[in-house]
PLY file of the C-alpha trace (Angstrom):
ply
format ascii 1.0
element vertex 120
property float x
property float y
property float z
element edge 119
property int vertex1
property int vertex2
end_header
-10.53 -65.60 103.99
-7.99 -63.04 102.25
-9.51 -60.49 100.20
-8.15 -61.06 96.43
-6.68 -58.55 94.24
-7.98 -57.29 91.53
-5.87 -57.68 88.23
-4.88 -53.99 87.11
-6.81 -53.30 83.54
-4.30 -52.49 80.69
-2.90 -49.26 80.10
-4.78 -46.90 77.82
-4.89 -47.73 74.01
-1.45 -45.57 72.01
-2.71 -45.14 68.64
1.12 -45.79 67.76
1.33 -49.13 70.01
3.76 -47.99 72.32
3.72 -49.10 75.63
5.91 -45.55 76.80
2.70 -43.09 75.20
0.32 -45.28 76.70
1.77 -45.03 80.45
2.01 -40.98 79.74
-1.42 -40.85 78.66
-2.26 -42.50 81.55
-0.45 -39.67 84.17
-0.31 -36.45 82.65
-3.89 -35.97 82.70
-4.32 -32.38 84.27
-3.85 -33.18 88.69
-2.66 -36.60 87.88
1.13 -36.12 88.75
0.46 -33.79 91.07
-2.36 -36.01 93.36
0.47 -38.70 93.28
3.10 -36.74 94.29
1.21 -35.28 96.80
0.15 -38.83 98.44
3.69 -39.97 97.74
5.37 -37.41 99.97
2.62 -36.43 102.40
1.19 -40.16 103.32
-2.06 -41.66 103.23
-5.13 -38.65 102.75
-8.69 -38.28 102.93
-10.82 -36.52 100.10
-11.63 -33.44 101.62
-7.28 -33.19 103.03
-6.64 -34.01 98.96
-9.25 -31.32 97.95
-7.60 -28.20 100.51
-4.03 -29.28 99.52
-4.53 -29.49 95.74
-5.92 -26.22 95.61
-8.09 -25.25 93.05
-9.14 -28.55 92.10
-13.16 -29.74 91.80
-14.48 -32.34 93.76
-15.70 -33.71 90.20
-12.30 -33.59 89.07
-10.53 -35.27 92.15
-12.94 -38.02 91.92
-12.42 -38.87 88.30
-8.66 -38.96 89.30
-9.12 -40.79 92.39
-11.24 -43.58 90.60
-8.82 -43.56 87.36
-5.97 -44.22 89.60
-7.52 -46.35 91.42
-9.04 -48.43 88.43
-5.59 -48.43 87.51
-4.32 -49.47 90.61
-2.51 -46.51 91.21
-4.60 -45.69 94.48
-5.88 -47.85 97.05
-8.85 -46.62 98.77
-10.05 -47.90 102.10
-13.27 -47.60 103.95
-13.63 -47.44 107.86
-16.97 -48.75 108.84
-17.56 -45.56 110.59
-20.72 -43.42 110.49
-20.10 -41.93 108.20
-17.62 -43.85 106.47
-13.97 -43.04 106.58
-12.25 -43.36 103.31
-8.27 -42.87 102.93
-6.59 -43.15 99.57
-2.91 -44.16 99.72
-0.38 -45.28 96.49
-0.36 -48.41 95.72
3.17 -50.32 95.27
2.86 -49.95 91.38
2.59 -46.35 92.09
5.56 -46.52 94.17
7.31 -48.20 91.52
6.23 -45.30 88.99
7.44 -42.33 91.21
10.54 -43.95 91.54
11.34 -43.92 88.17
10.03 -40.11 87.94
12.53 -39.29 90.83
14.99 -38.56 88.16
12.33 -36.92 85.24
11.75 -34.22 88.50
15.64 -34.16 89.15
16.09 -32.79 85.47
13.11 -30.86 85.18
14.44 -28.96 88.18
17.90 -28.54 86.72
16.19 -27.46 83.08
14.06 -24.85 85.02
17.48 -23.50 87.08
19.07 -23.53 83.54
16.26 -21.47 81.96
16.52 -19.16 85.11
19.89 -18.51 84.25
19.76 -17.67 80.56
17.16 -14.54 81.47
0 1
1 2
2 3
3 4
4 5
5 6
6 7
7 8
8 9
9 10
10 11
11 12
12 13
13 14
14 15
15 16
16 17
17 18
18 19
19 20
20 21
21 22
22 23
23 24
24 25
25 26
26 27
27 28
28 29
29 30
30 31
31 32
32 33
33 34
34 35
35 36
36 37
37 38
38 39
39 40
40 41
41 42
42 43
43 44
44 45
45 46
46 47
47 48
48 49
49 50
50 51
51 52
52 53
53 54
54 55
55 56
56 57
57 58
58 59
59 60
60 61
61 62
62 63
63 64
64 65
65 66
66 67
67 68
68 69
69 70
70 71
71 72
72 73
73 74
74 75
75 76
76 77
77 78
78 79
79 80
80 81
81 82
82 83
83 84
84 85
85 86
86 87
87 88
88 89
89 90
90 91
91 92
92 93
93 94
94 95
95 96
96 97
97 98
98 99
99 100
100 101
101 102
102 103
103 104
104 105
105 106
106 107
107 108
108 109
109 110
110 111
111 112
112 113
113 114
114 115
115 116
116 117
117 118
118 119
């Protein structure tokens, strides 16, 4: 027997009903972007990798994030039955699907940031 996936829960509340705020208010929570990113172009991590890489971050404050994107499903976590327990987070495909579409948000922000560079 298959294990069954979990609907995702809806995207926070916009107090202007638009489906664009409530995705942002969903990722630009301080570490949000940046956790993705960094499981989108490094692979699969463990919490204690996430924690050194991430720099600077709490192990309070990588958890919320971990659980919000997961809750989200954002972030799949498995568990090895090891002792003790092996846990890996990885994106999920409707993470995937997110970054791809932030490919080209970086691609500007990066030219914006050369641009800004240049007018000093």
């Amino acid at each position: 027997m298959g294990v069954v996936a979990s609907k995702p829960i809806p995207l926070p509340e916009s107090p202007i009903g638009c489906p664009v705020d409530s995705l942002l208010r969903l990722i630009t929570g301080q570490w949000t972007l940046y956790l993705m990113w960094r499981l989108h172009h490094e692979g699969p991590k463990r919490f204690g990798q996430l924690k050194r890489d991430l720099g600077g971050i709490s192990a309070k404050v990588l958890t919320e994030r971990l659980r919000m994107l997961e809750e989200y499903d954002l972030v799949q976590r498995d568990v090895k039955p090891t002792r003790p327990p092996e846990v890996t987070y990885t994106l999920t495909q409707r993470a995937r699907e997110l970054l791809e579409i932030m490919s080209p948000l970086y691609q500007l922000a990066c030219k914006w940031a050369k641009e800004a560079e240049w007018d000093r």
